[in-house]
KOLVEXTOR-778517 format. One line per 8 residues: their letters; for each residue x, z, y of N, C-alpha, C, CB. Coordinates in Angstrom, 2 decimals. Glycine has a CB too. Layout:
<nodes>
a> X Z Y X Z Y X Z Y X Z Y  ...
</nodes>
This chain:
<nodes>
xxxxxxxx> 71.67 41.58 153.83 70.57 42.07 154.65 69.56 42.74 153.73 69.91 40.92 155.48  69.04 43.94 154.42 68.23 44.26 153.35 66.84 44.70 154.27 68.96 45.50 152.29  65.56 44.84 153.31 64.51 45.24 154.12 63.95 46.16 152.96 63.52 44.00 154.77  63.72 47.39 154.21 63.61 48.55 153.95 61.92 48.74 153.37 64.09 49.31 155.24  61.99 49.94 152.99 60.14 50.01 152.67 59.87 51.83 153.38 59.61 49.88 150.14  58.68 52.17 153.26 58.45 53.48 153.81 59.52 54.33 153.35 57.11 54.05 153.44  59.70 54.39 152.06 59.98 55.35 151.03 61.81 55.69 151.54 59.63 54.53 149.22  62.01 54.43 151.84 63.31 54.84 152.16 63.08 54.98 153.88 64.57 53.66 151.57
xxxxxxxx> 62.24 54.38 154.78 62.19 55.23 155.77 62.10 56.71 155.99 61.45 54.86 156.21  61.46 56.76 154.87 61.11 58.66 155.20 62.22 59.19 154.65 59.60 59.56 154.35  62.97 58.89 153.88 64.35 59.41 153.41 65.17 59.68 154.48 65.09 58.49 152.54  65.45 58.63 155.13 66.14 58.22 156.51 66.25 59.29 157.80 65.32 56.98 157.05  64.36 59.40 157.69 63.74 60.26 158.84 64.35 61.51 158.37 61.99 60.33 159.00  64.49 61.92 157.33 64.57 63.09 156.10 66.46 64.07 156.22 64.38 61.85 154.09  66.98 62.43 156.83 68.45 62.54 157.24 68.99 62.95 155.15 68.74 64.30 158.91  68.87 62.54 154.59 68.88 62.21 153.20 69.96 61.54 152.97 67.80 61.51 152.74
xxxxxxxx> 71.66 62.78 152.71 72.42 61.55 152.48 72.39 60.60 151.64 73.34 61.75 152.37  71.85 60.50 150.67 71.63 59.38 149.69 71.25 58.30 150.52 70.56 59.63 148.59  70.32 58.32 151.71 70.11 56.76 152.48 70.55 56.64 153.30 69.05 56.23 152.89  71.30 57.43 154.26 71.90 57.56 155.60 72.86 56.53 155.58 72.52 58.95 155.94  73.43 55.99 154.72 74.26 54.46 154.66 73.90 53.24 154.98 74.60 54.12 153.53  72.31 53.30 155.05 71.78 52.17 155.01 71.60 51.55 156.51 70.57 52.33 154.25  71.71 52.82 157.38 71.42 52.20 158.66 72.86 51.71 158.98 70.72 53.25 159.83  74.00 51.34 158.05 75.26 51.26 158.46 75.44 49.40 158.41 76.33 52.31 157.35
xxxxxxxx> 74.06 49.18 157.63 74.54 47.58 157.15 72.97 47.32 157.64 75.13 47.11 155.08  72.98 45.56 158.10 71.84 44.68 158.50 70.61 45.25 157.53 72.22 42.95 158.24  69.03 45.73 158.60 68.47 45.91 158.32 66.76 45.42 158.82 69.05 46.70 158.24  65.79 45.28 158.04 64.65 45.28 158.78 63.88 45.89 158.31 64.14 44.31 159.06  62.55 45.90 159.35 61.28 46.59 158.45 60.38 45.43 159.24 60.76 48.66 158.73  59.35 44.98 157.79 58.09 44.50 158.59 57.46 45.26 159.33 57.15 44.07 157.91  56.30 44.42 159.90 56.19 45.40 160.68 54.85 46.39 160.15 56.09 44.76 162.11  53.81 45.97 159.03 53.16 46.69 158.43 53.78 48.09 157.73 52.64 45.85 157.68
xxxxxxxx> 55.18 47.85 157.29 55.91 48.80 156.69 56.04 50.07 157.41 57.10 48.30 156.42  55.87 49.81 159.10 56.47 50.39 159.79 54.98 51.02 160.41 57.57 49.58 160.56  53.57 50.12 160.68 52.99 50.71 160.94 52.30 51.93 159.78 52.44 49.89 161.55  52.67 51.62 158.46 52.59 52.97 157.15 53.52 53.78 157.61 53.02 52.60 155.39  54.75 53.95 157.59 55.54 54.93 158.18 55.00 55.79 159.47 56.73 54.24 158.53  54.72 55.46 160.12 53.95 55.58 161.67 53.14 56.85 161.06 52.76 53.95 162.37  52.23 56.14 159.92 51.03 56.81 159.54 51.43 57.95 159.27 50.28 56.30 158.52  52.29 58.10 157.91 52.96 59.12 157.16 53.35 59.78 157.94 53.87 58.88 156.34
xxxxxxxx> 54.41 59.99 159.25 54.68 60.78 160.07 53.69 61.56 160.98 55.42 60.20 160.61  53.02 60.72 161.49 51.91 61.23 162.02 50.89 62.24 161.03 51.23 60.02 162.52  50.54 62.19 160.00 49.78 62.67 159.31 50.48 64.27 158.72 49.45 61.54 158.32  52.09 64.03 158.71 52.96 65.28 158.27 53.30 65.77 159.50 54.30 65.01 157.35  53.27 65.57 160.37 53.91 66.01 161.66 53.18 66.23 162.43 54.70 65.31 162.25  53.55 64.85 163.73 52.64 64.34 165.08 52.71 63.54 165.72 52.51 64.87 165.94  52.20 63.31 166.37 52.09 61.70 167.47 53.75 62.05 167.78 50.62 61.68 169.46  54.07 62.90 168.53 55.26 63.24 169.20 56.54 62.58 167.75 55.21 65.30 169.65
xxxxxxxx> 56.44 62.76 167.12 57.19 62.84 165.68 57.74 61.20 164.86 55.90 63.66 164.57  56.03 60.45 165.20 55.67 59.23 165.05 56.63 58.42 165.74 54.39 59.03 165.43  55.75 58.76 167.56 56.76 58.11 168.49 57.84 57.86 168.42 56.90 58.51 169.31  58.54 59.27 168.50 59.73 59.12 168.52 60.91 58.16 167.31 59.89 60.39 168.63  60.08 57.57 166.09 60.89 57.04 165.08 60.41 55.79 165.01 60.89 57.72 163.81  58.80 55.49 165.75 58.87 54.29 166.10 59.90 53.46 166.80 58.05 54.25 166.61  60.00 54.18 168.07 61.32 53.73 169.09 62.37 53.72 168.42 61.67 54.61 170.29  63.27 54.60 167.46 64.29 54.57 166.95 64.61 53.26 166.31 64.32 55.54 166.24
xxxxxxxx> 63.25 52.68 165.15 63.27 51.45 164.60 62.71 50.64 165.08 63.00 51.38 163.62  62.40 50.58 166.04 60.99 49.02 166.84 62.37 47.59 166.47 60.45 49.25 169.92  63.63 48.41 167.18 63.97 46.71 167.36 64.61 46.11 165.87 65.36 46.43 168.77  63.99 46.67 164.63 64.39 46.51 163.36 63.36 45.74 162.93 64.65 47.70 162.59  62.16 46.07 163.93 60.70 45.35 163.31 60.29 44.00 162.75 59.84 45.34 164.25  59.60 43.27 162.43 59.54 42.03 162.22 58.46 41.54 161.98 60.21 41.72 161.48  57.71 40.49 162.22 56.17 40.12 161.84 56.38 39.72 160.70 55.34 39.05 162.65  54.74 39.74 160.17 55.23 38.87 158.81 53.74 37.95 158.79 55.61 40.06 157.02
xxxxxxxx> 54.26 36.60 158.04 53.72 35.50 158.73 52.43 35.72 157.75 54.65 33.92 158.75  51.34 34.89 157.69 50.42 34.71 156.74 50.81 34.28 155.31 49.61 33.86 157.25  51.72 33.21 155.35 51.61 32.83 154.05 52.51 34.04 153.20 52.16 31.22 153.90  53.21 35.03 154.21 53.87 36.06 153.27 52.74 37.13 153.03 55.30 36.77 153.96  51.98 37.03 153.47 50.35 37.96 153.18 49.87 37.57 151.88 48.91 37.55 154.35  49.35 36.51 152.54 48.55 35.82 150.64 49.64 35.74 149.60 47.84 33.77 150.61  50.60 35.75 149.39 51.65 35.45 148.73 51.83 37.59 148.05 53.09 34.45 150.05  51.69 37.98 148.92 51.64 39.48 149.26 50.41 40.36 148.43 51.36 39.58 150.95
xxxxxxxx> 49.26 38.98 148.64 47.68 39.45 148.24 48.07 39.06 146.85 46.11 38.55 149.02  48.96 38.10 146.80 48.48 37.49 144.67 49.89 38.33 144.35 48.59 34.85 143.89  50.97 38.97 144.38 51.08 40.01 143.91 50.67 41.24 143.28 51.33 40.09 144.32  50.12 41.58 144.40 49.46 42.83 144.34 48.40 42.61 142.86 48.56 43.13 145.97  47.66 41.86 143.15 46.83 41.36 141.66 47.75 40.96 140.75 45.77 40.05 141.76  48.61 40.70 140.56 49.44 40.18 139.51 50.18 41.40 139.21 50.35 38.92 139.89  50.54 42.15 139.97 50.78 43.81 139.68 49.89 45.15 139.58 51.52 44.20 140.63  48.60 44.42 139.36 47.66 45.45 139.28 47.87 46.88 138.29 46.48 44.70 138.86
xxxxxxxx> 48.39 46.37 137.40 48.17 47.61 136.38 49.62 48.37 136.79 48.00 47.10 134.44  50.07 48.49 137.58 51.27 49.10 138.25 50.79 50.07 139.21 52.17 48.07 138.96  49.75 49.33 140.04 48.79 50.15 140.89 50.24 50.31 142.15 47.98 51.95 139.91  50.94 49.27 142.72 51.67 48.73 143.55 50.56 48.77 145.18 52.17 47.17 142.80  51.43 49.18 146.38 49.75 49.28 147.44 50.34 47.46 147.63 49.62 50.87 149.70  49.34 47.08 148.74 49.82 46.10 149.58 50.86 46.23 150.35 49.02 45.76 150.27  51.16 47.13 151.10 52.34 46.65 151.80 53.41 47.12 151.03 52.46 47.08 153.25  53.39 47.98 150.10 54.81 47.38 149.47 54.70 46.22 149.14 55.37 47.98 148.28
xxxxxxxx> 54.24 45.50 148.47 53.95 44.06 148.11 54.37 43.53 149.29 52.47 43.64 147.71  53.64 43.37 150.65 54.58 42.51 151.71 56.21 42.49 152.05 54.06 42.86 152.94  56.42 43.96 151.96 57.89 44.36 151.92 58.61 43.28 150.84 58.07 46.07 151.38  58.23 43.09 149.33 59.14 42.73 148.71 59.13 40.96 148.95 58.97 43.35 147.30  57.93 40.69 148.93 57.67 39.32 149.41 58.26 39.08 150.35 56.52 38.97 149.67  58.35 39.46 151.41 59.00 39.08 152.75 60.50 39.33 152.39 58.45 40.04 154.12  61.18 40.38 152.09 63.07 40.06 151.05 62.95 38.90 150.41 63.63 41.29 149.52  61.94 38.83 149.50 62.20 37.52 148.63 62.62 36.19 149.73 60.61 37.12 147.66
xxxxxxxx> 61.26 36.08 149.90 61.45 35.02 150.76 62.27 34.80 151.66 60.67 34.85 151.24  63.01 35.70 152.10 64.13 35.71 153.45 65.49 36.09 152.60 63.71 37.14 154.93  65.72 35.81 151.56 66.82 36.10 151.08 67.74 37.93 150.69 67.39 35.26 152.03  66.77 38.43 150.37 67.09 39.99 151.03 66.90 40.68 149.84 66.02 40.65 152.36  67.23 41.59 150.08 67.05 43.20 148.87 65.87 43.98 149.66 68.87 44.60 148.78  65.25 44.33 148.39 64.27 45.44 148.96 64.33 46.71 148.45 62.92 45.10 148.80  64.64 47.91 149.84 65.01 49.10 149.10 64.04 49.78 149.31 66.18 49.77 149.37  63.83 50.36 147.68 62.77 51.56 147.96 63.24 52.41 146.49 60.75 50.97 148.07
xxxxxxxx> 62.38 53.33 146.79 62.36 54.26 145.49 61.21 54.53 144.92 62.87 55.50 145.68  60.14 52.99 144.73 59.23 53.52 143.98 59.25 52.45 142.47 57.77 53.59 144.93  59.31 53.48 141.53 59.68 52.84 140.54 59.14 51.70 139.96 59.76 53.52 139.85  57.68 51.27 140.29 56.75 49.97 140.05 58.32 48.88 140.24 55.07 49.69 141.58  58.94 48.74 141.36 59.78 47.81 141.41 61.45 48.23 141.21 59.45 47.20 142.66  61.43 48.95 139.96 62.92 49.31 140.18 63.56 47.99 138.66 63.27 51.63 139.84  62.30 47.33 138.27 63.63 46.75 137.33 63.52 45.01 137.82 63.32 47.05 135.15  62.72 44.68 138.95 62.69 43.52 139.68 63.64 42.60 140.53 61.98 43.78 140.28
xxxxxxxx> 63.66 41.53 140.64 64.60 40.82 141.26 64.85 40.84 142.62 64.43 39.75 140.99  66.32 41.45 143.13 66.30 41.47 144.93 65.69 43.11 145.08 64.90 39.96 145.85  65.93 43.66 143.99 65.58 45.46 144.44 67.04 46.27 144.31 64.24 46.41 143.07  67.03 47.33 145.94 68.33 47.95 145.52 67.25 49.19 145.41 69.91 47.97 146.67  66.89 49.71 144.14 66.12 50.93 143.86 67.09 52.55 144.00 65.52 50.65 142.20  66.52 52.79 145.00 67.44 54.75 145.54 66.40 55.46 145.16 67.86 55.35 147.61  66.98 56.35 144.36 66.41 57.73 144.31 66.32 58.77 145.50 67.11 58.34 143.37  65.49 59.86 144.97 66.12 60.96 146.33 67.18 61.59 146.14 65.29 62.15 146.74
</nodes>
């Protein structure tokens, strides 16, 4: 199982064969991950654009509890000089904790434990 991060959402959205495999095997997105994605589309595109990839992934979504927040928050400080945002930090915390890979392509976490790191 793996849980996804923006970076490879927008790949996805991007139709990017390098990630187009991924929707082939068990996947999630928190759901902060998803409301950043939301953003990013909306901000390059449009509501219309947003929508429509919300719905595509809603039923991939997933909450994420508090203690994967604070757990999320002392990361992020413990990765400060990486300059890592928060919700990647929830993304990888929430794989950790649920047994999972976290795919992204931003290099702060490409030499970390439970990362399948894709390029474009």
């Amino acid at each position: 199982m793996n849980c996804l991060d923006t970076y490879a959402l927008v790949e996805m959205s991007k139709e990017n064969d390098k990630f187009l495999h991924l929707k082939n095997y068990d996947f999630v997105i928190t759901n902060m991950t998803m409301a950043e994605f939301y953003g990013v589309l909306y901000n390059r595109f449009d509501k219309i654009t947003a929508d429509y990839w919300n719905r595509k992934f809603k039923t991939f979504c997933v909450p994420v509890s508090q203690e994967i927040l604070l757990k999320a928050a002392m990361l992020k400080v413990d990765l400060k000089k990486q300059g890592v945002s928060l919700i990647d930090c929830v993304g990888y915390t929430f794989a950790l904790e649920n047994n999972m890979d976290f795919v992204t392509g931003d290099k702060e976490f490409e030499k970390m434990k439970n990362v399948q790191f894709m390029k474009k």
